[in-house]
NULO-286584 format. One line per 4 residues: number of its first residue (from 1); their letters; for each residue x, y, z of C-alpha. Coordinates in steps of 0.25 Angstrom, whole numbers, plus 5000, padded with zeros to 4 digits. Layout:
BEGIN
NUM) A) X Y Z; ...
! end
This chain:
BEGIN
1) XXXX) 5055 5088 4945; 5068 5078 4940; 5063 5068 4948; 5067 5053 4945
5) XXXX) 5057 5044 4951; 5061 5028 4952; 5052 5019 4957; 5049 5004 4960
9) XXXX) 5036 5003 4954; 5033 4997 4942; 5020 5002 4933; 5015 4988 4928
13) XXXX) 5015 4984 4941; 5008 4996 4948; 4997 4996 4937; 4995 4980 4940
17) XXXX) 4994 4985 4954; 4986 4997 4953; 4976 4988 4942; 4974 4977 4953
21) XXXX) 4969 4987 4966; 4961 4994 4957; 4955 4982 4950; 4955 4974 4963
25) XXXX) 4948 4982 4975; 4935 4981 4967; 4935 4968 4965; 4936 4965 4979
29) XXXX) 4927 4976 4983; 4917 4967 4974; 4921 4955 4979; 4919 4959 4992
33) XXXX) 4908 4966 4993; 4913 4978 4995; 4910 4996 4992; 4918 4997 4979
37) XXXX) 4928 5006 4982; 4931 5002 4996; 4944 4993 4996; 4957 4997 4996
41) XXXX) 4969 4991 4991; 4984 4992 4990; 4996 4986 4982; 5011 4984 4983
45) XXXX) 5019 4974 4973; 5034 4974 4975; 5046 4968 4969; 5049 4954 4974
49) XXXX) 5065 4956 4972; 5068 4970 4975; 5056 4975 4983; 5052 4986 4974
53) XXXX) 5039 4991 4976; 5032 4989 4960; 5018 4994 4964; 5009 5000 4973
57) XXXX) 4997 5005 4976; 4990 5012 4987; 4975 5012 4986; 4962 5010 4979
61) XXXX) 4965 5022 4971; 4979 5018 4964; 4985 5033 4962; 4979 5039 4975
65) XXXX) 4991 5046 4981; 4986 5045 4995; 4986 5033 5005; 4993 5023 4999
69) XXXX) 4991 5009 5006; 4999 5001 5001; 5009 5010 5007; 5000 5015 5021
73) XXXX) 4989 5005 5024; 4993 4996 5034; 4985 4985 5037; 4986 4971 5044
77) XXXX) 4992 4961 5034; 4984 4948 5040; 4990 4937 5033; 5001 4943 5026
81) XXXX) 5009 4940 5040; 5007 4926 5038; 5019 4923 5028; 5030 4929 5038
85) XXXX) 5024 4921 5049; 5026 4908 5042; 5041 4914 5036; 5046 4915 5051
89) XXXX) 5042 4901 5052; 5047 4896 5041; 5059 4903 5045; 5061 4893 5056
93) XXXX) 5063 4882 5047; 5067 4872 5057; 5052 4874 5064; 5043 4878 5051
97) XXXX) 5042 4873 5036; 5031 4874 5027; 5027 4861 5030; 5026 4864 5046
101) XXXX) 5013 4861 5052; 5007 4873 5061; 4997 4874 5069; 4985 4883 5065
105) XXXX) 4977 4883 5078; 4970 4892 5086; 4978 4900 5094; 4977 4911 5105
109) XXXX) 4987 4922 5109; 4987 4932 5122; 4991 4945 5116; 4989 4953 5126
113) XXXX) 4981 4951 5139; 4968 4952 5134; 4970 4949 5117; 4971 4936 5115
117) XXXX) 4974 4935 5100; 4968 4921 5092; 4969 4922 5078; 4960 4914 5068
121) XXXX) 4959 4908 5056; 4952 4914 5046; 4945 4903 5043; 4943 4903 5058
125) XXXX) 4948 4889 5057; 4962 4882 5063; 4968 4873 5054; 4977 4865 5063
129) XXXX) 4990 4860 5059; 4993 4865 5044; 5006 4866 5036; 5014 4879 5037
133) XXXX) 5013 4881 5023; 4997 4879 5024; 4996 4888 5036; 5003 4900 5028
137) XXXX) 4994 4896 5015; 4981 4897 5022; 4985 4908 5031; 4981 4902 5043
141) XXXX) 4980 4913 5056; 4981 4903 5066; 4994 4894 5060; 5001 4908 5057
145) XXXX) 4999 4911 5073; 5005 4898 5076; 5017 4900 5067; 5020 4913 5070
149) XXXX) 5019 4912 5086; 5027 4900 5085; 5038 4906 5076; 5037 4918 5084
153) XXXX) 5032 4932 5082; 5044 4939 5083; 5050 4930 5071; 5038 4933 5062
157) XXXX) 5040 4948 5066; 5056 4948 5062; 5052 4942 5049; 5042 4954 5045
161) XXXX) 5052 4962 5049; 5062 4955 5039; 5051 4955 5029; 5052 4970 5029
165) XXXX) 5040 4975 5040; 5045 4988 5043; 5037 4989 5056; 5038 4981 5068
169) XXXX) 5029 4968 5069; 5018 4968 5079; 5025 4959 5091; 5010 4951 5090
173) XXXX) 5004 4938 5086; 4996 4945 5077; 5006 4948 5069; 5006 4934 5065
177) XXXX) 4991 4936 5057; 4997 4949 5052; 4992 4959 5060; 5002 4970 5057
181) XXXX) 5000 4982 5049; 5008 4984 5034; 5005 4993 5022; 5003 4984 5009
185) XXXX) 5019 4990 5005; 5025 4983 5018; 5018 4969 5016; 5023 4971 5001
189) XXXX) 5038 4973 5009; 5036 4960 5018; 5030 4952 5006; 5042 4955 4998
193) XXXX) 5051 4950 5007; 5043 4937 5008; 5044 4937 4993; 5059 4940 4992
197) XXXX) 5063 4928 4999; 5066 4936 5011; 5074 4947 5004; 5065 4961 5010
201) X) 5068 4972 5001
! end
């Protein structure tokens, strides 16, 4: 057809890619306990300087041209919100350091009037006062909550925004414990940023 295709993926990289969800959802399967054959996976790696998308793939079955998920699956990220919680602390570096002792507690929130929200643990167990550092290492809920809710929710909102979330974050202390939909691809673009010192691509 005279077409000139250009692209940002790189073969060793896709194979490596490919090699690893193939080889790795059984494994799991087995580890788990699990009917072979009934995870699913998805994969995106991307270029630390220039954002450049070097592999990805969609499924289970590598060449399957239908639902990719790494493009179209969107699923709560859970404690991939954490690090951006703790980065619009540490933005305010007057108030939190790494050394910064927070309060991981039980807490309850009024949503709505009838929801109350009270995250957990998931050791089911408060810790007390930890260091920052140890709270974002061990992913503690309920320090994460404190953080966030003390930094406030509309500065951890701006900075997923910055980061490169292109639809709006939920307005909800949820948000905090990741409770917000993405697709592998738009945690690959938040993560990046993170990655890049701040410089999204």
């Amino acid at each position: 057809e005279g077409l000139r295709i250009f692209t940002t993926l790189d073969p060793r990289t896709q194979e490596l890619l490919e090699k690893r969800i193939i080889e790795g959802l059984p494994s799991l399967e087995k580890g788990r306990k699990l009917k072979a054959g009934t995870l699913q996976g998805a994969g995106v790696i991307t270029s630390v300087d220039d954002g450049k998308v070097l592999a990805l793939v969609g499924g289970r079955e590598v060449r399957f041209p239908g639902f990719n998920r790494a493009l179209d699956a969107r699923r709560p990220i859970g404690s991939l919100a954490k690090p951006f919680v703790y980065l619009a602390a540490l933005m305010q570096p007057y108030r939190y350091t790494l050394s910064t002792i927070v309060q991981d507690e039980p807490v309850e929130l009024q949503v709505s009037r009838d929801v109350t929200w009270i995250p957990q643990n998931y050791d089911k167990t408060p810790h007390g006062e930890v260091p920052l550092f140890m709270a974002l290492a061990q992913s503690y809920n309920l320090a994460t909550v404190h953080v966030g809710l003390d930094v406030g929710l509309n500065n951890v909102r701006e900075i997923f925004r910055a980061a490169g979330m292109l639809d709006e974050p939920p307005a909800l202390p949820s948000l905090l414990l990741g409770a917000v939909d993405l697709a592998p691809v738009e945690v690959a673009q938040i993560f990046n940023t993170l990655a890049a010192s701040g410089y999204r691509t």
